[in-house]
N, C-alpha and C positions, 0 to 999 in steps of 0.2 A: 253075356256078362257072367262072368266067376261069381257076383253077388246080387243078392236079395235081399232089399232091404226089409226090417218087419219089426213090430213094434212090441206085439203079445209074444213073448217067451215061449219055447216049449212047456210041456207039461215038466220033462225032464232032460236035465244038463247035459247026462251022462254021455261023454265023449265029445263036450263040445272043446272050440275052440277059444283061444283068447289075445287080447290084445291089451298089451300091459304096461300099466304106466307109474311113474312113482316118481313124485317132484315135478311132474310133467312132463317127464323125459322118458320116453319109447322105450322097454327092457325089451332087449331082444338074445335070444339064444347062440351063442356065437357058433355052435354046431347044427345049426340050419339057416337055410340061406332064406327061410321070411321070418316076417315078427310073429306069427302065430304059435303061441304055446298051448299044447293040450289040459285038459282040464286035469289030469293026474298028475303034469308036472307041478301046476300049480299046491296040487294037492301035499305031493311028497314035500316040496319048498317046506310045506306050510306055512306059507306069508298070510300077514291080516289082510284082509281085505275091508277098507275102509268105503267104498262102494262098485258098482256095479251096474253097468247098463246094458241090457239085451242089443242088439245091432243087424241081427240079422240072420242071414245065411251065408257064408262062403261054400259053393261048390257043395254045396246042398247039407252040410253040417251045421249046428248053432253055432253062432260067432258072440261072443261076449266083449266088452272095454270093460277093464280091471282097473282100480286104482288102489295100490297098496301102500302097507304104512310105509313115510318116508323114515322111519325108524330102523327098516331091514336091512341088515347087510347084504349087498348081494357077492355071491361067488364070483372074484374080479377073474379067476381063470372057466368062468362058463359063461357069464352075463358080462353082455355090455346095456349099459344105459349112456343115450343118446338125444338132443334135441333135434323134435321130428321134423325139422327146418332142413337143418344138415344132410336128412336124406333126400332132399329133396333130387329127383335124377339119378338115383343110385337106387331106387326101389322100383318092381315092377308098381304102374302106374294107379292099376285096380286097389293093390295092397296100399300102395302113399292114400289113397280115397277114404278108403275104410279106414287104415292109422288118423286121417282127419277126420274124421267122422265121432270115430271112437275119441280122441280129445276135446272135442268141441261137448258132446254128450257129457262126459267126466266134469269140465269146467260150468255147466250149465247147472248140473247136481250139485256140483260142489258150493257154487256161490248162492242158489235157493233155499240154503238149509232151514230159512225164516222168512214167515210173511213179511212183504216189504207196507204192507198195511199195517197189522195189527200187531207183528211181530212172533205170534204164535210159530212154532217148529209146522216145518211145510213134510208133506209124505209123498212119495213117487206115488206115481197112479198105474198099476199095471194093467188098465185095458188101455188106454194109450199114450203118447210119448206128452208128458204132465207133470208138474208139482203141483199138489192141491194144499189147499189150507183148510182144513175142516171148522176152523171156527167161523169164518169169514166170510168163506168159501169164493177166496182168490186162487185163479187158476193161474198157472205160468207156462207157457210152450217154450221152447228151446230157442235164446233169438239168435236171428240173422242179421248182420248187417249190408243192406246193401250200395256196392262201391262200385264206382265206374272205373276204367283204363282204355288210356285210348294213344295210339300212335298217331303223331299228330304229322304228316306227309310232304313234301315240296318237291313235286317229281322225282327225279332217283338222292332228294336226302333227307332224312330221319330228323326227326326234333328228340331228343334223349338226353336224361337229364340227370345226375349223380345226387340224390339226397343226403342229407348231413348223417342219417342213420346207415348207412349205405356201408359195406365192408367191401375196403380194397378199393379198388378204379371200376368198381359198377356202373354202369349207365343204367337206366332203362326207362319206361314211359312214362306216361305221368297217370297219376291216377289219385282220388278222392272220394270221401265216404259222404253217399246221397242226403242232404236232409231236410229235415220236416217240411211237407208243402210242396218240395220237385219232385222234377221230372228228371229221370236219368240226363237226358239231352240238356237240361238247364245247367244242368251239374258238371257236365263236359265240357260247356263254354264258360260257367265259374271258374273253377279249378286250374283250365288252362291260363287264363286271364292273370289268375292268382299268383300261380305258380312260375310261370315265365313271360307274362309282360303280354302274350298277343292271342290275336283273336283269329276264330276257327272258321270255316264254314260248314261245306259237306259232310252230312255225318255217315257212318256205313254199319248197320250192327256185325260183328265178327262172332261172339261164343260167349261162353259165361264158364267160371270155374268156381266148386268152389275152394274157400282159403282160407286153413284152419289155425288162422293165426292173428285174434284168434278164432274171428266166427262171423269170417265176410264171406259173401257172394259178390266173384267180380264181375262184374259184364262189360266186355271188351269190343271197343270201336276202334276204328278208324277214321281221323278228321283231317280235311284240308285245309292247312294253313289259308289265309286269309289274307292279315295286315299286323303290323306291329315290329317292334327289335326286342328279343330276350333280354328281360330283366327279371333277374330270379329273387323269390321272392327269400327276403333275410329271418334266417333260423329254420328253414325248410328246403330249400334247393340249394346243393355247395356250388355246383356248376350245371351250365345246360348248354347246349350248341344244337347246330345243325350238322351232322355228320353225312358224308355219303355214303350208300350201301355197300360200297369194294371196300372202305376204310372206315369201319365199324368199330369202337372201344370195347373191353370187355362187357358183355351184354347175358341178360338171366340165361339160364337153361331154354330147353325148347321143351319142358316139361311145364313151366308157369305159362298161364296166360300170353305175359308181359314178352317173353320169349318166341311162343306162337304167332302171336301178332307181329313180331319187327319179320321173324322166317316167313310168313305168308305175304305177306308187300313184299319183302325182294323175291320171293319166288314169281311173284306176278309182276316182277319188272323183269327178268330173266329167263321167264318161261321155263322154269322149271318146276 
């Protein structure tokens, strides 16, 4: 792996790298082909820096997430700013990691700035990844939320389903965020239920990604349809079918989960 993830900072910055965001939106250098800006660009810029989260190592360097004032203008002929969505498929895959990484980090700081107890101003903790509250002494770790996806199977055709939030003729699986009391698998026979009308069987675990958008962890099955007719659920699914894998609608990248999962079932109906 290009990266190491790590919590305690160097002693010292000097020559580190960064990943830089402002409004939430990725600034990236349009005279280099990654988001990585050295620490002396930053420095020449001279942008505020409104916080700052250590992330690691890339390629044995410190790597930093910046977030600067949404007040700066940036150079429209040097910088592009970007929603790190948009790149999704378009960045090497290590770098989109670390870009989600470093967002999720940023919006975790950002929204802790107060106990949610007592209300007192919360402090990073640099021995490890923490907001503390020193009056209270409420800790806060970075959260996760964890969400299921699963391709739901009928021999060679796909269940794929186009949400109301959906841009364009996207298809893709279904999926829902686990809660309180389940079980991933309780949540994949909810969700599908919920979502288009029917019920699953077999379940298969496939991989997990995560999804910095804004701070899930997916973990991705595969289920076999059961019993039921699609009836999609109103204000959450615009449409869903059954599609066969030679005649597939526009579908995610094979860079999301969502996209690995429909390419791994037709590869194993195809043998390829």
């Amino acid at each position: 792996m290009s990266f190491q993830a790590g919590n305690i900072p160097p002693v010292s910055a000097e020559g580190a790298l960064h990943i830089v965001f402002q409004r939430e939106q990725l600034v990236s250098d349009m005279q280099s082909p990654d988001p990585l800006l050295p620490r002396s660009q930053l420095q020449q810029a001279g942008w505020d820096v409104l916080r700052e989260q250590f992330l690691g190592y890339w390629q044995g360097t410190p790597c930093y997430a910046v977030d600067i004032d949404s007040g700066i203008e940036l150079d429209p002929l040097r910088f592009h700013r970007g929603n790190l969505y948009q790149m999704l498929g378009r960045m090497d895959d290590s770098l989109f990691a670390l870009a989600g990484r470093a967002l999720q980090l940023l919006a975790w700081e950002r929204d802790h700035q107060f106990c949610g107890r007592c209300g007192a101003p919360m402090a990073v903790d640099i021995t490890e990844r923490a907001m503390r509250c020193a009056p209270c002494r409420t800790v806060n770790y970075p959260r996760i939320n964890p969400c299921v996806i699963t391709l739901v199977h009928r021999g060679e055709e796909l269940l794929l389903a186009r949400n109301v939030n959906f841009p364009g003729r996207l298809y893709s699986t279904l999926a829902g965020f686990i809660e309180a009391g389940e079980s991933a698998e309780q949540t994949l026979h909810r969700e599908v239920l919920e979502e288009v009308g029917v019920t699953i069987g077999q379940l298969r675990y496939f991989g997990s990604q995560s999804w910095p958008f804004p701070s899930q962890l997916m973990l991705g099955y595969f289920a076999e349809y059961e019993a039921g007719e699609i009836v999609c659920e109103p204000g959450e699914i615009a449409h869903a079918d059954w599609f066969h894998y030679r005649d597939l609608p526009q579908i995610p990248p094979a860079t999301s989960i969502a996209g690995q999962l429909i390419r791994h079932y037709i590869g194993n109906l195809t043998g390829e």
